[in-house]
N, C-alpha and C positions, 0 to 999 in steps of 0.2 A: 728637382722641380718642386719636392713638397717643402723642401727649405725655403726655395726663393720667393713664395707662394704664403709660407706662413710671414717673411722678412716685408712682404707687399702688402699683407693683411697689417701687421703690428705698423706699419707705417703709417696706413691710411686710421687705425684705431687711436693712437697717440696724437693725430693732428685732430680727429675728434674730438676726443677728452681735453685736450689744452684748450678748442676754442669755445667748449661747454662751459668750463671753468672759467674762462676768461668773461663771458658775455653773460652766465648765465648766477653767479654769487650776488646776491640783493644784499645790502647792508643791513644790518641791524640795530634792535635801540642803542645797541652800544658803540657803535659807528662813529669817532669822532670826525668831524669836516674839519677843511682847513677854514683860514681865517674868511668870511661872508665876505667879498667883495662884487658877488652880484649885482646889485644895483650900480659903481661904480664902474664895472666893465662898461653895462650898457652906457652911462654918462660917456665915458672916455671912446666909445665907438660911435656914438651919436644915433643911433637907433637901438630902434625895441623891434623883435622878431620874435611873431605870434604865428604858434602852428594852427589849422584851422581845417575843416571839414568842412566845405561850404555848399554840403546837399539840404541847408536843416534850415528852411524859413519859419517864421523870421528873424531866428538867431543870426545865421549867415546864409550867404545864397548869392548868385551871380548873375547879373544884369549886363545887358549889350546893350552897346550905343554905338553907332557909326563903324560898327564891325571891331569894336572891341569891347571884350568883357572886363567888369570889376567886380571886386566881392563888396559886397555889402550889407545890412543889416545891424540890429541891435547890439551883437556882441561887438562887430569894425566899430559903431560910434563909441562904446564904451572902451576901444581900448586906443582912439584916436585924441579922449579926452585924458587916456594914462598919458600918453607919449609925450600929451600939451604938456600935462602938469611937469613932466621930467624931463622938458626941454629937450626933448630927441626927437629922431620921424621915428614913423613905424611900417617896417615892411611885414608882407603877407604870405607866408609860405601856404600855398593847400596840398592837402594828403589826404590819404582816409582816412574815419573815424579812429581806426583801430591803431592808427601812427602817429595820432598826434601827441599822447604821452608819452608815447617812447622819444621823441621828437625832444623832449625837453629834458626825461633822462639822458640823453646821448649828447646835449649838445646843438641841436643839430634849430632849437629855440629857444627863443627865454621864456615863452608863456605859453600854454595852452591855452586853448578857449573856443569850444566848440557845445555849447550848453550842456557841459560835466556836471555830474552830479558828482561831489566831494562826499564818496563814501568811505566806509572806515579802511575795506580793504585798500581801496586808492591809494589813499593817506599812509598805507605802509611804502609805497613806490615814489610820491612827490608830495610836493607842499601847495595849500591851496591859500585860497585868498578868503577874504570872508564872501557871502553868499550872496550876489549885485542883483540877485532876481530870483524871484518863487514861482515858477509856473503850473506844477503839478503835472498829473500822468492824465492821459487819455485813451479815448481808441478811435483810431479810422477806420469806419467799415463803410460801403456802399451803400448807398442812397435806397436800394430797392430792397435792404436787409435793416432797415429801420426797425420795420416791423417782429421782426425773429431775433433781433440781439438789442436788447434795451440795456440790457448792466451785465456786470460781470460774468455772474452765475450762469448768463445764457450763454457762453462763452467756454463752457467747460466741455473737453474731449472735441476742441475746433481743433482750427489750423490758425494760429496764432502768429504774425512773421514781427521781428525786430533787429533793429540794426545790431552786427553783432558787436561785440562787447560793450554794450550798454546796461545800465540799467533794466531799462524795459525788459532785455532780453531775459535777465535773470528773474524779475519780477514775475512773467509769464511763466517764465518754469515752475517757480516752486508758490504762486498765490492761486494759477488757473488747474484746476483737479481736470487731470486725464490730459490736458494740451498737448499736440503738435509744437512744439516754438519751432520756426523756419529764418535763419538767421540770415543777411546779408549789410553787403563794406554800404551799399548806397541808399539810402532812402527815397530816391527816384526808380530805383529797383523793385523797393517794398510796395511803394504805389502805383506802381504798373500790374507788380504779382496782385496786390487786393481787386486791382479793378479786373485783370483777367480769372477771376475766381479762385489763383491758386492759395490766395491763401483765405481766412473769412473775415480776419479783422489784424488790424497794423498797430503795437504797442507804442505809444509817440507822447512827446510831453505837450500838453493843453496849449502853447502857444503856437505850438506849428502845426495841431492839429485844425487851430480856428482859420490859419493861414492858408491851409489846401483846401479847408472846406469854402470860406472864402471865394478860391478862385478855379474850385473844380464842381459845378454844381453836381457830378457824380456822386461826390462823397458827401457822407455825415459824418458827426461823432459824437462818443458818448463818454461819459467818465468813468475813469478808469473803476472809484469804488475801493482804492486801497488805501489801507492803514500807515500812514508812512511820516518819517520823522523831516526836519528841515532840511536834513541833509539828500535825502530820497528824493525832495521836490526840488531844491533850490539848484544853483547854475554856481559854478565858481571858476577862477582861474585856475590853474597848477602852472607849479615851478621845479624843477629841480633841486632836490633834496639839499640842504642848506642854505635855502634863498629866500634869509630871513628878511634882510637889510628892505632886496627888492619886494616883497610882498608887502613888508609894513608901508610901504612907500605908495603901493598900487589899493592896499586899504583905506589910506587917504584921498584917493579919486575916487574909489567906491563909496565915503561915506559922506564927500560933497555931490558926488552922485543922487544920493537915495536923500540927501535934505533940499534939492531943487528938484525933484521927484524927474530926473532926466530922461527915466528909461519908458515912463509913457510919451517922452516925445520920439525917442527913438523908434517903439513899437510902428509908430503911427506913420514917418518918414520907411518905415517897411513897408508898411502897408503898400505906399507910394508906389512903390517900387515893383512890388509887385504885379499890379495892376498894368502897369507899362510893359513889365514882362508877356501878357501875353495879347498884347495888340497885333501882333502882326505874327504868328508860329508857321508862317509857311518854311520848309525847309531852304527855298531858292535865298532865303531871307538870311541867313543862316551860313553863303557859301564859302564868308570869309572863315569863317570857324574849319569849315573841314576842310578850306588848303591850307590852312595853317597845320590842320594835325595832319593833311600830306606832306608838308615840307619837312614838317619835324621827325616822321615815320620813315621817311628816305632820308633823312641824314644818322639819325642811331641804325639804320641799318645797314645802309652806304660802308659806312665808317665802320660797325660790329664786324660786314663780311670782310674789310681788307685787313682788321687786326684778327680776326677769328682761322685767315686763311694762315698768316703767316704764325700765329700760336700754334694751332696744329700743324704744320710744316715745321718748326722745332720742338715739338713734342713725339712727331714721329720718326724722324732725325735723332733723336733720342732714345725712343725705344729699339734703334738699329744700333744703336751704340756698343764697346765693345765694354763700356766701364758702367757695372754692376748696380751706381749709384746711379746714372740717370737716367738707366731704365727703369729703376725702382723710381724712380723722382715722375717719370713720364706716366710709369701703370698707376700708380698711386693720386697723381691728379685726375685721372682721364676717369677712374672708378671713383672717385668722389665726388664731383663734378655730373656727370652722368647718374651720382646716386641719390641728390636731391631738387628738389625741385626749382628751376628759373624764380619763384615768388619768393623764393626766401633767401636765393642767391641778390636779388637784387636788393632785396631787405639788409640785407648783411652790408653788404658795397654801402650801404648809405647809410645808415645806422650805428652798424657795427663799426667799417672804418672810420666810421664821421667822429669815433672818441678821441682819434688817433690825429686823423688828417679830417679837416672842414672840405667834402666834395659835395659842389654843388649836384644838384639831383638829377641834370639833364648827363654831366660827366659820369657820374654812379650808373646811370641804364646804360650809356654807353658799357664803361668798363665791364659790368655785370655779363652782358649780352656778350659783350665779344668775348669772355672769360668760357661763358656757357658752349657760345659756338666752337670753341679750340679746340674741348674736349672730341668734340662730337667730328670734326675736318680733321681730327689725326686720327682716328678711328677709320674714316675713308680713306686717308694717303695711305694710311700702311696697308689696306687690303688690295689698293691700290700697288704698292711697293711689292707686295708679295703676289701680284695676279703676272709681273714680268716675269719671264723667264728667264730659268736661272743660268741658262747659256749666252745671254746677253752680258751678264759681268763677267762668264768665262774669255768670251772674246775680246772684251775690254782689255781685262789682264793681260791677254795673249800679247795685245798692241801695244800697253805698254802704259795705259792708263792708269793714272792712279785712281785710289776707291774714291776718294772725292769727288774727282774729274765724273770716273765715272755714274753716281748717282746724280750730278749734276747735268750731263751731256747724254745719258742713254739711260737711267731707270727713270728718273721725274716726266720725261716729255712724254714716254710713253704708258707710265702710271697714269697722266694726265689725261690721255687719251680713253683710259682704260675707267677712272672715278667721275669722267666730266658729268654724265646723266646723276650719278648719286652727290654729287658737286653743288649741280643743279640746285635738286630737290632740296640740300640743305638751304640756297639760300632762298627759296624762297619759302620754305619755313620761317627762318629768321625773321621777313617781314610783319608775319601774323603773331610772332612769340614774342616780335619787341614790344606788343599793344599791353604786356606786363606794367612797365616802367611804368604808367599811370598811377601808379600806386604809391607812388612818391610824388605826385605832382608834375611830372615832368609833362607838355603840354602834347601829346601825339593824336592819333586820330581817335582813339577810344579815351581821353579826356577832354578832348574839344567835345564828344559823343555825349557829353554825361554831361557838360555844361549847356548844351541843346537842351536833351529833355528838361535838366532843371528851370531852362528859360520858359519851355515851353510846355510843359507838364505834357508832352506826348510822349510815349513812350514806346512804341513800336517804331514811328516814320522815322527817328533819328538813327538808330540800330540799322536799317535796313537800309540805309544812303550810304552808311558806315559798309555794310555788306557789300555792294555794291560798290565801292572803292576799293576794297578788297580785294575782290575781284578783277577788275580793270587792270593793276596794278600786276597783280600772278599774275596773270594772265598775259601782259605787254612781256613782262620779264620772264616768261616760260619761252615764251615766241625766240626771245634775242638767245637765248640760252640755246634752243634748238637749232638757231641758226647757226650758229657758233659750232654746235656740236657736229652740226652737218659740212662745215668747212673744213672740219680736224679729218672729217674722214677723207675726202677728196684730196687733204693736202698730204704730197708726199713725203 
């Protein structure tokens, strides 16, 4: 046992280490690339594919019309005016903040652009563009703290919150003496925590702060007050590290950009849009959005539990096996899989394999999710496998059954019988654990949720509609499941 036990340990240790190594070596200065045909791929595909953040007005941000959203904003016109000059379209992936440069390491876009600050660390992971816009740093605090935080210094030993891996975030750490920083992926998050008091001031850059002040007479804001070079304020694209060709290219629509001074017309068409945004914030207003992220939340789930049932069904088929290697193949997934977390399993599926294989994002939450579920349904079959009794394959045998036949025709029906309630309960886990995938953009009901409040700067009623589907949903599928469960017992 402690042989086969240390042979299951060095298994799952070895596929650790190959895929740290593999995902995790950054290049260095001395890094030769192959020959730049960046810009040329995009020419010969006919578009340009910008990853984007679109919780961050007036950089980007997402407007509804006749029950459909588009992103919009200063940064879409300026990279609508790239795609002119290079005779391509331009499509629009959204993610979170924190995926958009990885997005363009991996492949997975050609540009970032989500108002990045081109700092020096950055610049060791991708290539930026020159700087299309200077905005500066600010703070959003509440309208009835006007009085008690006028500049920075008042500001010291708060609760500071900023989106995480930003600037801001790092700025408040090491400029604000004694801070709190409270980091999150949304800045519709940040502005719901400041206005419920959790946190006392939101670190944000000077454009988007005049944009919520603007249009939430709650807030105020004040400046930030810090010492900071052009790179600290300014906004840049990034590219994937030797994407010299396509940078110098997208340098020349930045710098007939900045000699028809475009980007105050763009501010200003934000504005627009803005304003439009919150004409009508009732949620009833809103209900194409949340069948849309039900349709989408019952097909990755639909779809995760019938490949999740039958993964674990050959993985635990597996661990009954009589050959050494695919039980060691079965325990060795089922404890690694089980040993990190769904968020970064889905990160990986899309990211990591996107170097490999281009998967689109709504395929990757599938794959991910049903990967995650396999683990976890052959953990019930086999407790299931092993709750029959062991006189039922005796009598098999006796008849004349083979071991096949018989796991097939007398252990499964009544494992079955035996895991249906913890069966259950996985899948309607699965419902609530698919609301992950969000995180790549895929559209389900907690990112149609995040596109509400951003429309509507409310930030409780959308959460709580979302809750309430949630609900409904368990709930109808608890019922059928019971039902079901109640039928196996009465049937003979």
């Amino acid at each position: 046992m402690k042989v086969k036990g240390r042979n299951v340990l060095l298994t799952i240790m070895t596929l650790c280490l190959s895929l740290l190594f593999l995902f995790t070596v950054q290049p260095t200065h001395h890094t030769v690339y192959a020959a730049d045909d960046s810009l040329q791929k995009i020419k010969d595909r006919g578009k340009i594919v910008m990853a984007t953040s679109p919780d961050y007005p007036p950089y980007e941000f997402q407007v509804s019309k006749n029950g459909k959203s588009r992103i919009v904003g200063m940064d879409v016109d300026i990279m609508k005016q790239v795609a002119k000059d290079l005779g391509v379209k331009l499509e629009i992936k959204s993610m979170s903040y924190d995926s958009v440069l990885v997005a363009v390491e991996t492949g997975k876009a050609d540009v970032a652009m989500s108002g990045i600050n081109p700092t020096a660390k950055r610049r060791q992971s991708v290539d930026f563009s020159e700087i299309y816009y200077n905005g500066g740093q600010s703070f959003l605090i509440n309208k009835t703290d006007v009085g008690k935080y006028k500049n920075k210094a008042a500001l010291a030993h708060k609760k500071i919150g900023a989106q995480t891996g930003t600037l801001q975030y790092n700025l408040a750490k090491s400029k604000i003496p004694g801070a709190t920083v409270k980091g999150m992926d949304k800045n519709t998050d940040l502005v719901l925590a400041l206005k419920t008091h959790k946190i006392d001031a939101l670190g944000i850059e000077t454009p988007s702060a005049e944009a919520y002040v603007k249009n939430d007479h709650d807030l105020a804001m004040i400046k930030s007050g810090y010492k900071l070079n052009k790179n600290e304020t300014g906004s840049a694209m990034a590219f994937k590290k030797g994407s010299g060709t396509l940078a110098a290219a997208v340098n020349k629509s930045i710098d007939k950009i900045k000699a028809k001074h475009l980007t105050t017309q763009y501010l200003a068409d934000a504005g627009k849009y803005m304003k439009v945004n919150t004409n009508n914030t009732s949620m009833f207003h809103y209900w194409t959005y949340f069948a849309k992220g039900i349709e989408y939340t019952l097909i990755i789930s639909a779809i995760s539990v019938v490949l999740g049932v039958l993964l674990g069904t050959i993985l635990a088929l597996m661990r009954f096996s009589r050959s050494k290697i695919l039980k060691a193949i079965s325990v060795a997934y089922v404890e690694f899989v089980r040993g990190t977390p769904l968020m970064v399993q889905v990160m990986f599926v899309y990211f990591g394999i996107g170097i490999i294989v281009n998967l689109p994002a709504l395929l990757s939450g599938i794959i991910a999710v049903s990967l995650n579920s396999g683990a976890y349904v052959e953990e019930i079959i086999r407790g299931g496998i092993n709750s029959v009794d062991k006189g039922q394959t005796e009598a098999s045998a006796s008849l004349g059954l083979a071991k096949g036949d018989t796991m097939r025709f007398v252990v499964l029906p009544q494992a079955l019988k035996n895991i249906w309630p913890a069966l259950g309960n996985e899948f309607v886990s699965l419902i609530k654990e698919s609301s992950i995938v969000s995180i790549i953009g895929v559209t389900d009901l907690i990112y149609q949720l995040n596109i509400v409040r951003a429309d509507t700067y409310r930030g409780v009623m959308p959460v709580f509609v979302a809750m309430i589907i949630y609900f409904v949903i368990t709930f109808i599928l608890t019922r059928v499941l019971n039902y079901a469960e109640g039928r196996m017992k009465h049937a003979r």
